[in-house]
FIFI-868854 format. One record per residue: residue number from 0; y, x, z of N, C-alpha, C in turn. Coordinates in pm, whole numbers, always signed. Example, Ala and Ser with C-alpha at 12.3 -4.5 7.8 and 13.67 -1.06 7.14 Angstrom:
REM residues 2
+-----+--------+--------+--------+--------+--------+--------+--------+--------+--------+
!   i !   n_yy !   n_xx !   n_zz !  ca_yy !  ca_xx !  ca_zz !   c_yy !   c_xx !   c_zz !
+-----+--------+--------+--------+--------+--------+--------+--------+--------+--------+
!   0 !   -569 !  +1319 !   +780 !   -450 !  +1230 !   +780 !   -330 !  +1320 !   +780 !
!   1 !   -225 !  +1285 !   +708 !   -106 !  +1367 !   +714 !     +3 !  +1290 !   +787 !
+-----+--------+--------+--------+--------+--------+--------+--------+--------+--------+
REM end
This chain:
REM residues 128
+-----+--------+--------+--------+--------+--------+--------+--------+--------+--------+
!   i !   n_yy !   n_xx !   n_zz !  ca_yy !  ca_xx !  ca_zz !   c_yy !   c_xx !   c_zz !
+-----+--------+--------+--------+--------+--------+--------+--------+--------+--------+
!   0 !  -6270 !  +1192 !  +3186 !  -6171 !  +1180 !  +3291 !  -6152 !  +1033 !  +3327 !
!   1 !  -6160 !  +1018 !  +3441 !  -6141 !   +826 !  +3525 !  -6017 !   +822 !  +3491 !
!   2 !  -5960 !   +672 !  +3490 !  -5840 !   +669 !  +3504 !  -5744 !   +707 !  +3588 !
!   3 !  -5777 !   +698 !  +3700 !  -5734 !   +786 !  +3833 !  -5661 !   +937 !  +3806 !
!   4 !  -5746 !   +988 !  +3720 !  -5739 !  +1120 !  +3754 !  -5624 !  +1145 !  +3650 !
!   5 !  -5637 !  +1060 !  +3500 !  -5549 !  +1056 !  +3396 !  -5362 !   +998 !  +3469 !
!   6 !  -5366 !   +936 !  +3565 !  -5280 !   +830 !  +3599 !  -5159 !   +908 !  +3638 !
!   7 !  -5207 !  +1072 !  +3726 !  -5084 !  +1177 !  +3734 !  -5044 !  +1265 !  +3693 !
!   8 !  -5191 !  +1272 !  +3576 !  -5080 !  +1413 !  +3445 !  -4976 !  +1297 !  +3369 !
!   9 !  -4987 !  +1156 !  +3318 !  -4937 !  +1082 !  +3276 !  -4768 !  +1052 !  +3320 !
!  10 !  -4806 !  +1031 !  +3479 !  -4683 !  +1027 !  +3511 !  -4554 !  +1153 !  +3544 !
!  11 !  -4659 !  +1256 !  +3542 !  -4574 !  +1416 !  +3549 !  -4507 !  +1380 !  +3412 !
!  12 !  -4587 !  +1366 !  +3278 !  -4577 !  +1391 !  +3173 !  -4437 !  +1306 !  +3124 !
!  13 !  -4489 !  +1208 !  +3137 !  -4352 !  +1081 !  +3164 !  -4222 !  +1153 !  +3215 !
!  14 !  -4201 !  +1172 !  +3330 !  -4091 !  +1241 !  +3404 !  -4027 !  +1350 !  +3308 !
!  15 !  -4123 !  +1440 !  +3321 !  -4043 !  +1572 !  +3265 !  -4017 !  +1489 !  +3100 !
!  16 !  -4055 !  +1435 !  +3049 !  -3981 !  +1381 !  +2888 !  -3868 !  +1335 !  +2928 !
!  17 !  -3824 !  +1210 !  +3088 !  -3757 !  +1117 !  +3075 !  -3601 !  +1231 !  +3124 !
!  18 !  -3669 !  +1299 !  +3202 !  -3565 !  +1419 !  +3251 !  -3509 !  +1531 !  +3121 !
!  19 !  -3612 !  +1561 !  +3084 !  -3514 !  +1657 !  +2945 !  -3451 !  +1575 !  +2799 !
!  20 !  -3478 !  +1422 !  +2796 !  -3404 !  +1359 !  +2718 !  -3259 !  +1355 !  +2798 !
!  21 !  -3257 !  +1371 !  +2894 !  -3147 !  +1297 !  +2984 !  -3085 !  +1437 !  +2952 !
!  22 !  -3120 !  +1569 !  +2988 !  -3079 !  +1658 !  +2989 !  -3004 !  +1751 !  +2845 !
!  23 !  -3089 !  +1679 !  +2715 !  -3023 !  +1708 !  +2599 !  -2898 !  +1605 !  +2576 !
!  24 !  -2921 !  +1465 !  +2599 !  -2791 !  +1344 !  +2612 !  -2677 !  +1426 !  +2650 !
!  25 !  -2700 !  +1479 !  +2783 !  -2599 !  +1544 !  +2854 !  -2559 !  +1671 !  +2806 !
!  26 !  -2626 !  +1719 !  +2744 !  -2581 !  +1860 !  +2665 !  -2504 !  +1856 !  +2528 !
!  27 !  -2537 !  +1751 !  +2432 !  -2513 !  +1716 !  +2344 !  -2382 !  +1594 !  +2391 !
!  28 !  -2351 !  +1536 !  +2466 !  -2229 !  +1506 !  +2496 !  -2157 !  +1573 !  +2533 !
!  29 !  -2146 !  +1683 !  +2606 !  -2063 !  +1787 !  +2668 !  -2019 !  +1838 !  +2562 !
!  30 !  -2094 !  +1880 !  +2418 !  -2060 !  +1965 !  +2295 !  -1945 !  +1838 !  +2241 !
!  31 !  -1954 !  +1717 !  +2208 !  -1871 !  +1608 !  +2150 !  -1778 !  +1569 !  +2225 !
!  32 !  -1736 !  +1622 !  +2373 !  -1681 !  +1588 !  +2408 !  -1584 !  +1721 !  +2490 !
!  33 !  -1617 !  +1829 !  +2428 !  -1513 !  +1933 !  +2456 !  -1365 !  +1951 !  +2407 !
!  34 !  -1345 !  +2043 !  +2452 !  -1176 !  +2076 !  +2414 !  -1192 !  +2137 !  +2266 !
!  35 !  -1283 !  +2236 !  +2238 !  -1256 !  +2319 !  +2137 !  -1318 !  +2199 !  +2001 !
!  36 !  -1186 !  +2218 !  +1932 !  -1268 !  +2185 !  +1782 !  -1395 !  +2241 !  +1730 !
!  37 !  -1437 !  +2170 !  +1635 !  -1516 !  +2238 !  +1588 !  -1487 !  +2304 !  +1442 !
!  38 !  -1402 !  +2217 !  +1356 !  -1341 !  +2296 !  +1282 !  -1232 !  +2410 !  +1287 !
!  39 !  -1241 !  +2491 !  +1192 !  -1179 !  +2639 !  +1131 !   -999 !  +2599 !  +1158 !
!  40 !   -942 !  +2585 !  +1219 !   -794 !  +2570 !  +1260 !   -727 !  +2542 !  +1078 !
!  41 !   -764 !  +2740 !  +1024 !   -696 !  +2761 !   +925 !   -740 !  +2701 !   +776 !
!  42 !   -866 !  +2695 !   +812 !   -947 !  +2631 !   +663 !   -919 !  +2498 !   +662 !
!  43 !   -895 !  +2438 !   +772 !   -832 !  +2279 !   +796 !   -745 !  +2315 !   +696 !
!  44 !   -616 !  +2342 !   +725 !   -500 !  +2366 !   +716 !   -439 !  +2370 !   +573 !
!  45 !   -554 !  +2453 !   +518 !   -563 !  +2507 !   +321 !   -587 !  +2387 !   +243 !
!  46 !   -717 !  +2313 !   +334 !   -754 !  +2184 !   +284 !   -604 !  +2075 !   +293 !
!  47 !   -583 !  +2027 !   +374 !   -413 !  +1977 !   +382 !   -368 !  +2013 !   +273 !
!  48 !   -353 !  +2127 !   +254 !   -196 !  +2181 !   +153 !   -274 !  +2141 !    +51 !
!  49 !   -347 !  +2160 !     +4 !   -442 !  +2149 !    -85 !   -447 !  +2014 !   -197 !
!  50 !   -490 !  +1901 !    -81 !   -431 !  +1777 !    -85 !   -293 !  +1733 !   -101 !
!  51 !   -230 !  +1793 !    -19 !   -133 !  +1780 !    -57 !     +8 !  +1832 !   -179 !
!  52 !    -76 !  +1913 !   -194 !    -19 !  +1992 !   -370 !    -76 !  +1898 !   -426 !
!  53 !   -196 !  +1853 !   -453 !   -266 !  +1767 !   -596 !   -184 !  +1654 !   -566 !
!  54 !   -177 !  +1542 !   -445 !   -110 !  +1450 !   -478 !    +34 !  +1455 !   -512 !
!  55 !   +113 !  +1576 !   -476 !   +256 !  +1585 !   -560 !   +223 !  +1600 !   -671 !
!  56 !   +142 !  +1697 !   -720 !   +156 !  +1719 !   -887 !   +153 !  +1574 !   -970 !
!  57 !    +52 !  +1483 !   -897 !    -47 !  +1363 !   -964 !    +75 !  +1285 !   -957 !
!  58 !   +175 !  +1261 !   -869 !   +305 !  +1175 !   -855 !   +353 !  +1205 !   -966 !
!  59 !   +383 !  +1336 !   -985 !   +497 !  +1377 !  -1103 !   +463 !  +1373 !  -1236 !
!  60 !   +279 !  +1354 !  -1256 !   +270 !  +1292 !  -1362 !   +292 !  +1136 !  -1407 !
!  61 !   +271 !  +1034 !  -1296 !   +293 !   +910 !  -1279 !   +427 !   +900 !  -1321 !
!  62 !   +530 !   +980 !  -1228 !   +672 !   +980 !  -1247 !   +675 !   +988 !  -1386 !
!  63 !   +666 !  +1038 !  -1435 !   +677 !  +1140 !  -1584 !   +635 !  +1013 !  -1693 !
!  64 !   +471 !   +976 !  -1628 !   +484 !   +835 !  -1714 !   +595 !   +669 !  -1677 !
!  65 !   +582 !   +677 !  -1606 !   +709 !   +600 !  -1538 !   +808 !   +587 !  -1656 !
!  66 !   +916 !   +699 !  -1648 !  +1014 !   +732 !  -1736 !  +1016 !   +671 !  -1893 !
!  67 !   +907 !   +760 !  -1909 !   +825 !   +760 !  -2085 !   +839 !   +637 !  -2147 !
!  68 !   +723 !   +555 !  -1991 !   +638 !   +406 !  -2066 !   +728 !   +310 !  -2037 !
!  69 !   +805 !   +296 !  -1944 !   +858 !   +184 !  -1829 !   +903 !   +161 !  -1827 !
!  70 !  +1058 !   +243 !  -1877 !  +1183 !   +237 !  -1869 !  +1239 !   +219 !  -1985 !
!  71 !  +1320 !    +83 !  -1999 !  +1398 !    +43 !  -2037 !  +1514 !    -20 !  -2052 !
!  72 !  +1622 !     -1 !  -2115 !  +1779 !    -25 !  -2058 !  +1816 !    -25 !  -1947 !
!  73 !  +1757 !   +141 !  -1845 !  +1785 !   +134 !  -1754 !  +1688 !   +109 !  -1602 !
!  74 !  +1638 !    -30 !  -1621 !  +1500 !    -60 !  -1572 !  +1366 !    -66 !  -1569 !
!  75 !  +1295 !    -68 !  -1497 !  +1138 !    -56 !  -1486 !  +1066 !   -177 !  -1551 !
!  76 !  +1056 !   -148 !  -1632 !   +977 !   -289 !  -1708 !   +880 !   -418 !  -1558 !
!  77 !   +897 !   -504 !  -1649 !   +814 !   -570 !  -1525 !   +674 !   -638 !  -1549 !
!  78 !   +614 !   -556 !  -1635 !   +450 !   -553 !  -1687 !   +413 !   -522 !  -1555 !
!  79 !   +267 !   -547 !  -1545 !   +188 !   -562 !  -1424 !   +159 !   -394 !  -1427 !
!  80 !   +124 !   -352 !  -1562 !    +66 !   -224 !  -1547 !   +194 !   -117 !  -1497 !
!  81 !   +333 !   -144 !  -1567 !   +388 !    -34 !  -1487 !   +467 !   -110 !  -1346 !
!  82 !   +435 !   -195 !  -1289 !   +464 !   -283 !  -1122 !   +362 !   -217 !  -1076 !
!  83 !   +253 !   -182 !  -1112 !   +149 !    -65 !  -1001 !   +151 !     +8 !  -1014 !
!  84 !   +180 !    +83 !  -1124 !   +240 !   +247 !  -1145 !   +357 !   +260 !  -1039 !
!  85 !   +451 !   +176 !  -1065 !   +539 !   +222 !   -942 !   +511 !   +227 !   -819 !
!  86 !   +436 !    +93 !   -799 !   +397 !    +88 !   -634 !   +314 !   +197 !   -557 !
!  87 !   +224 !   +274 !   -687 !   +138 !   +355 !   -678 !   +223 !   +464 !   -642 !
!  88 !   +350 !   +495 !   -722 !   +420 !   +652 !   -735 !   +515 !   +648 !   -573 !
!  89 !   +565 !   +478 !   -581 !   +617 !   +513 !   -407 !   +555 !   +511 !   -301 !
!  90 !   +424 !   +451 !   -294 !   +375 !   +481 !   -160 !   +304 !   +598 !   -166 !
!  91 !   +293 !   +682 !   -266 !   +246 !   +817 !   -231 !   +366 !   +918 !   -240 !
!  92 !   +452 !   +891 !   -282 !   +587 !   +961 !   -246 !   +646 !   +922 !    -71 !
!  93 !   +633 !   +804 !    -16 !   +695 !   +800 !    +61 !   +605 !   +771 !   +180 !
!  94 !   +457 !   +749 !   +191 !   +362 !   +768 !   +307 !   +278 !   +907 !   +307 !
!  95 !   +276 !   +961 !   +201 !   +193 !  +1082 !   +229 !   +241 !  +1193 !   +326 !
!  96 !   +386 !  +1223 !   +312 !   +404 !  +1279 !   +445 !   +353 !  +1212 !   +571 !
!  97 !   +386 !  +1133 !   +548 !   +350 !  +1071 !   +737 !   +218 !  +1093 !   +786 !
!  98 !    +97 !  +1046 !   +674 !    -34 !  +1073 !   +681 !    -70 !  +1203 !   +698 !
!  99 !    +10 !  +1309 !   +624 !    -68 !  +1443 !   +615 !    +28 !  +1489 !   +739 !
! 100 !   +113 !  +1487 !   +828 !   +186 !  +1487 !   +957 !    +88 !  +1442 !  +1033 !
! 101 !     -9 !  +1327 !  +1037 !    -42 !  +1296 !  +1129 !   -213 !  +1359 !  +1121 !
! 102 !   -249 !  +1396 !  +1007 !   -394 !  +1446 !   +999 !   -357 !  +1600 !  +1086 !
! 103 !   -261 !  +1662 !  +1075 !   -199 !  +1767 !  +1153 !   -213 !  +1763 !  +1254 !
! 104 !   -125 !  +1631 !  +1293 !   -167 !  +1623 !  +1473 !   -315 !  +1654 !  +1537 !
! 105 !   -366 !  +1511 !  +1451 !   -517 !  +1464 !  +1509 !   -588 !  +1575 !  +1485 !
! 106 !   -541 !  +1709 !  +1388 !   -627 !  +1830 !  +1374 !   -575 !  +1898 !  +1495 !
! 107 !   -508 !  +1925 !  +1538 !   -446 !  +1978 !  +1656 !   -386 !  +2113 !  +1570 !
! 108 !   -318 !  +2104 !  +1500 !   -281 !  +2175 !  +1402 !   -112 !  +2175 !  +1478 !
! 109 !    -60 !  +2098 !  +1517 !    +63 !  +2038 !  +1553 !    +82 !  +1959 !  +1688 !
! 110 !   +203 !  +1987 !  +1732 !   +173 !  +1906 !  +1906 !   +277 !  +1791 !  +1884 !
! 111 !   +342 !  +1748 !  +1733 !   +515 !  +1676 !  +1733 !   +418 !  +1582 !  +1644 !
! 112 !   +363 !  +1460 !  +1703 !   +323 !  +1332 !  +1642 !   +429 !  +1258 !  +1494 !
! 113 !   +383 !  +1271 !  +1391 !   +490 !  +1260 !  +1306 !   +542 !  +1105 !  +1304 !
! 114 !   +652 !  +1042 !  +1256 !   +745 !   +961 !  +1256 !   +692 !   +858 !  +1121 !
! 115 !   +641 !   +704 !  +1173 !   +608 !   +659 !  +1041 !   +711 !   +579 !  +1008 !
! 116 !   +743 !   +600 !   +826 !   +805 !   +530 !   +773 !   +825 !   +397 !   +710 !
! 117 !   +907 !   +321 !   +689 !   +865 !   +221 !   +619 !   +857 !   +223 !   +479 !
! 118 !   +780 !   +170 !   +431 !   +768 !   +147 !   +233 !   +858 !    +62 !   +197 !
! 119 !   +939 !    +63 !   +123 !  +1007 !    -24 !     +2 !  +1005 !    +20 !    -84 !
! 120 !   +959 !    -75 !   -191 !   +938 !    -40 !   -331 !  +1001 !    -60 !   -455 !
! 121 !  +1097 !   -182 !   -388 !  +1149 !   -254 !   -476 !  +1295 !   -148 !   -488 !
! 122 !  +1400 !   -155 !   -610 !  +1531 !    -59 !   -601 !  +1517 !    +79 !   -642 !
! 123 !  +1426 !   +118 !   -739 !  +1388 !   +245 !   -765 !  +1461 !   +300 !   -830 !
! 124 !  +1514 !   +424 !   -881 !  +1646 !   +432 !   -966 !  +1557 !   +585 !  -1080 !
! 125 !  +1444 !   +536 !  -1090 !  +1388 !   +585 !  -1193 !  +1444 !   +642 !  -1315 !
! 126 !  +1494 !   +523 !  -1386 !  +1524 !   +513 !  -1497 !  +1704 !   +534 !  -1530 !
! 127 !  +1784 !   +576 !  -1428 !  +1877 !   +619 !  -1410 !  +1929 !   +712 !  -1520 !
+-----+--------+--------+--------+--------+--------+--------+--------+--------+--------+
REM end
C-alpha cells in the first residue's frame, strides 16, 4: 500500500479514536457528576453509627483511665502522658458530633448542616 492510499484509513482511524475518547470523557463525567449517590443511603448510615458507637465506647475507656491514673486530690495530674489523654478524651467527646453531623450532611443523609463547636480543654471536672 503507497502512502497515499494508507494516509485516509489513518486519518478515519484517528477521528473515530479522537471522537469516542471524547465520548467516554463525557460519559464518565456525566456518571461523577450526577445527582444520585453512589453509595447505599442505609449502609452509609450503619457505618456512621458504627463509628460512632466505637469512638464512645473508646472515650469511656480513656475516661475510665483518666479517673484511675490521673486523678489526684481532685485534679488531673499534669504528666504529659495524662495532658494527652485528656486532650485526646475532649476532643473526641466534644468534635465528634460535629464531624459525624457533618459526614451526614455531605452523605446527603441530612439537609440541617451541623453547628461547629469550639474545643476547650482546659477546666475538666473529671476528677470531681
Amino acid at each position: 500500500m503507497t502512502l497515499m492510499a494508507r494516509l485516509p484509513r489513518f486519518t478515519a482511524l484517528f477521528i473515530v479514536g479522537k471522537i469516542m475518547f471524547r465520548v467516554i470523557c463525557i460519559v464518565i463525567s456525566l456518571f461523577m457528576v450526577s445527582c444520585q449517590g453512589i453509595r447505599n443511603p442505609a449502609i452509609y448510615n450503619l457505618e456512621l453509627i458504627y463509628m460512632e458507637e466505637s469512638l464512645r465506647r473508646q472515650n469511656e475507656i480513656v475516661e475510665a483511665y483518666l479517673k484511675s491514673t490521673c486523678c489526684s486530690e481532685g485534679k488531673i495530674s499534669i504528666t504529659t502522658h495524662c495532658q494527652d489523654a485528656l486532650d485526646t478524651y475532649k476532643t473526641v467527646k466534644v468534635r465528634s458530633p460535629y464531624h459525624f453531623g457533618m459526614m451526614r450532611y455531605l452523605g446527603r443523609l441530612t439537609e440541617e448542616r451541623p453547628f461547629q463547636t469550639k474545643l476547650v480543654v482546659n477546666g475538666d471536672h473529671l476528677c470531681e
